[in-house]
C-alpha positions as CSV (number, residue, x, y, z in Angstrom):
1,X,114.7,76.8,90.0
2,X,112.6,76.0,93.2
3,X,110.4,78.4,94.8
4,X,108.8,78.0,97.8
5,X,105.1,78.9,98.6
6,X,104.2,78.5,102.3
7,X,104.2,75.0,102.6
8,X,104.6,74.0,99.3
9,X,107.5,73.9,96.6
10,X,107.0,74.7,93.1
11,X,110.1,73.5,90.4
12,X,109.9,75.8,87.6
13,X,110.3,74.0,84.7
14,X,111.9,75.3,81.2
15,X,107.8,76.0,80.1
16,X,107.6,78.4,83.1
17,X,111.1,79.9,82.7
18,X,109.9,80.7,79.0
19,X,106.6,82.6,80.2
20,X,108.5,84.4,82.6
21,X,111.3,85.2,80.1
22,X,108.8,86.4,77.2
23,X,106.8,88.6,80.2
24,X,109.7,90.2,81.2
25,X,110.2,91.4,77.4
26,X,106.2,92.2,77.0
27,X,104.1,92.1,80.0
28,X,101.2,93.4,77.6
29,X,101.8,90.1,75.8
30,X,98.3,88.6,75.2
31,X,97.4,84.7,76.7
32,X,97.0,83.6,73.2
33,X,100.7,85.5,72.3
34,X,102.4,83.9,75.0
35,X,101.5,80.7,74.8
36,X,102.2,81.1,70.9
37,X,105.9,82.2,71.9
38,X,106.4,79.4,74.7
39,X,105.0,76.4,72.6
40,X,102.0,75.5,74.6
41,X,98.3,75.8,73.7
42,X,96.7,78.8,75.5
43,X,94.0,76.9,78.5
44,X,97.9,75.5,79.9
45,X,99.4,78.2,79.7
46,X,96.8,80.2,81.4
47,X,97.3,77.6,84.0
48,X,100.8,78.1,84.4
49,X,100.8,81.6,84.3
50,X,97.8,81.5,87.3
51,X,100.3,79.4,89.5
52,X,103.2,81.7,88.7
53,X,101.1,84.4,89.9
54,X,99.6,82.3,93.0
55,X,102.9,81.3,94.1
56,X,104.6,84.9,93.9
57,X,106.6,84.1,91.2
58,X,105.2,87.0,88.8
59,X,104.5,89.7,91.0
60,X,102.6,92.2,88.9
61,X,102.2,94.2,85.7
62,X,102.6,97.8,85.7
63,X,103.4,100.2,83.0
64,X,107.0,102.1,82.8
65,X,106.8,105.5,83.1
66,X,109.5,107.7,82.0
67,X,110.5,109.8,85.2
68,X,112.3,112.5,83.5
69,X,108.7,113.4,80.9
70,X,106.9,113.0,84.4
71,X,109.2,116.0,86.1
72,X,111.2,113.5,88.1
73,X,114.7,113.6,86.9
74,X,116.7,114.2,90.2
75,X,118.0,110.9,92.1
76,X,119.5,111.0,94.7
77,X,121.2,108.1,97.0
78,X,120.6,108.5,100.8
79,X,122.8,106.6,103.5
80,X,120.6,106.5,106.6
81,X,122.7,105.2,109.9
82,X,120.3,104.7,112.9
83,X,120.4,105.4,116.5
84,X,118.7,101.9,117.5
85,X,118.8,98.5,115.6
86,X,117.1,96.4,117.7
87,X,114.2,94.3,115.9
88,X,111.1,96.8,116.8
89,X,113.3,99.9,115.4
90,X,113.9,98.1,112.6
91,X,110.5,97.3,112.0
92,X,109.2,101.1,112.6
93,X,111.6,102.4,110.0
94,X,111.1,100.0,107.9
95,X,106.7,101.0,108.1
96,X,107.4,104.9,108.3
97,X,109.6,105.1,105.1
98,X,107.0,102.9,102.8
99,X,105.1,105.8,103.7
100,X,107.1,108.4,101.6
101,X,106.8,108.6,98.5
102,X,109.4,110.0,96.9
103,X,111.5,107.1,98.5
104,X,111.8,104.9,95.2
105,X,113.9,102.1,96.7
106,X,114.9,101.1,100.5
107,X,117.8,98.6,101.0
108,X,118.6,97.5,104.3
109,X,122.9,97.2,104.1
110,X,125.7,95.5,105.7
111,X,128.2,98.2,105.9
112,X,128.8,101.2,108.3
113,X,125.1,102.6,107.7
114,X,121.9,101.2,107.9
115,X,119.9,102.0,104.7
116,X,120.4,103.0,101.0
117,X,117.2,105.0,99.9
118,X,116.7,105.8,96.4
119,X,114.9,108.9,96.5
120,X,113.1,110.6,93.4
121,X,112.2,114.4,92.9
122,X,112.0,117.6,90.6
123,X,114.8,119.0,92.1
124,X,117.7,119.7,94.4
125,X,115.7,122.0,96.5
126,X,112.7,119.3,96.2
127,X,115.1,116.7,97.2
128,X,116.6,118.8,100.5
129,X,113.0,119.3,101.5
130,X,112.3,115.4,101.4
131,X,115.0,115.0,103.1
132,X,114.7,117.5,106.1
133,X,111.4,117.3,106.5
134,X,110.9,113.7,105.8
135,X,113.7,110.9,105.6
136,X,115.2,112.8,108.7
137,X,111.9,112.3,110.7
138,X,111.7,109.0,110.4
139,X,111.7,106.4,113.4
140,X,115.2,106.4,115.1
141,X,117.0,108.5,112.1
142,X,120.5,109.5,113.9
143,X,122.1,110.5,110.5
144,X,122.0,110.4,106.5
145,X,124.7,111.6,104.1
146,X,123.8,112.2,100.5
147,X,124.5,111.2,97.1
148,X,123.3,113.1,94.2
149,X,123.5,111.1,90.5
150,X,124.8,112.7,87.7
151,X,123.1,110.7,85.1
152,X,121.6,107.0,85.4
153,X,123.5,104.7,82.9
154,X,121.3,101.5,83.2
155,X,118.3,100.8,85.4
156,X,115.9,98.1,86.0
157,X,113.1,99.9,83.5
158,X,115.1,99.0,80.9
């Protein structure tokens, strides 16, 4: 795998491939643990995990809060279509809905709508107001059709 860092490229090699394999299954993994499970001695694979982190590679650590024990079980899928798509709309959509909070995901799509939001709340009632009072606000909004989940199957918290 080659990643590129400004300038720079980085090839991953099967050492970094491991570290990033074993974080994915721990991130609380200790320096000492991870080198342990990657076969290298722990200074190198600080180093390697510094560069990883340097060149963007590993992005973060966060912990994985259960949404539902947190009184966030309703998702919701929202199609937004807008009313301008030239380069400085874009760009002002794309700064106003980071803003909202309940917004869990923003994909910009190829398809007869603009953006697929992932949106996050208590409720139904939660989730109208979001979207009336917020989502429908944003820059250049001309429409947005909604999709409510029944029940999440897989998703990327594992």
């Amino acid at each position: 795998m080659v990643v590129e860092y400004g300038a720079s490229i980085a090839n991953l090699d099967d050492f970094d491939r491991k570290i990033i394999a074993a974080l994915v299954a721990d991130g609380r993994m200790t320096v000492t643990d991870l080198a342990h499970a990657v076969g290298l001695s722990k200074t190198p694979c600080q180093v390697r995990l510094r560069k990883l982190i340097d060149w963007g590679v590993i992005r973060g650590f966060q912990a994985i809060v259960d949404p539902a024990k947190m009184g966030l079980d309703h998702v919701a899928f929202a199609e937004v279509k807008l009313s301008d798509t030239r380069e400085q709309a874009l760009k002002e959509f794309n700064l106003a809905v980071r803003r909202i909070p309940e917004v869990e995901e923003c994909h910009m799509i190829a398809s007869s709508f603009d953006y697929l939001l992932k949106v996050r709340t208590s409720d139904i009632r939660r989730y109208r107001t979001v979207l009336g009072e917020k989502i429908s606000s944003l820059p250049h909004v001309a429409s947005t059709s909604t999709f409510v989940a029944m029940e999440t199957v897989k998703d990327s918290r594992g």
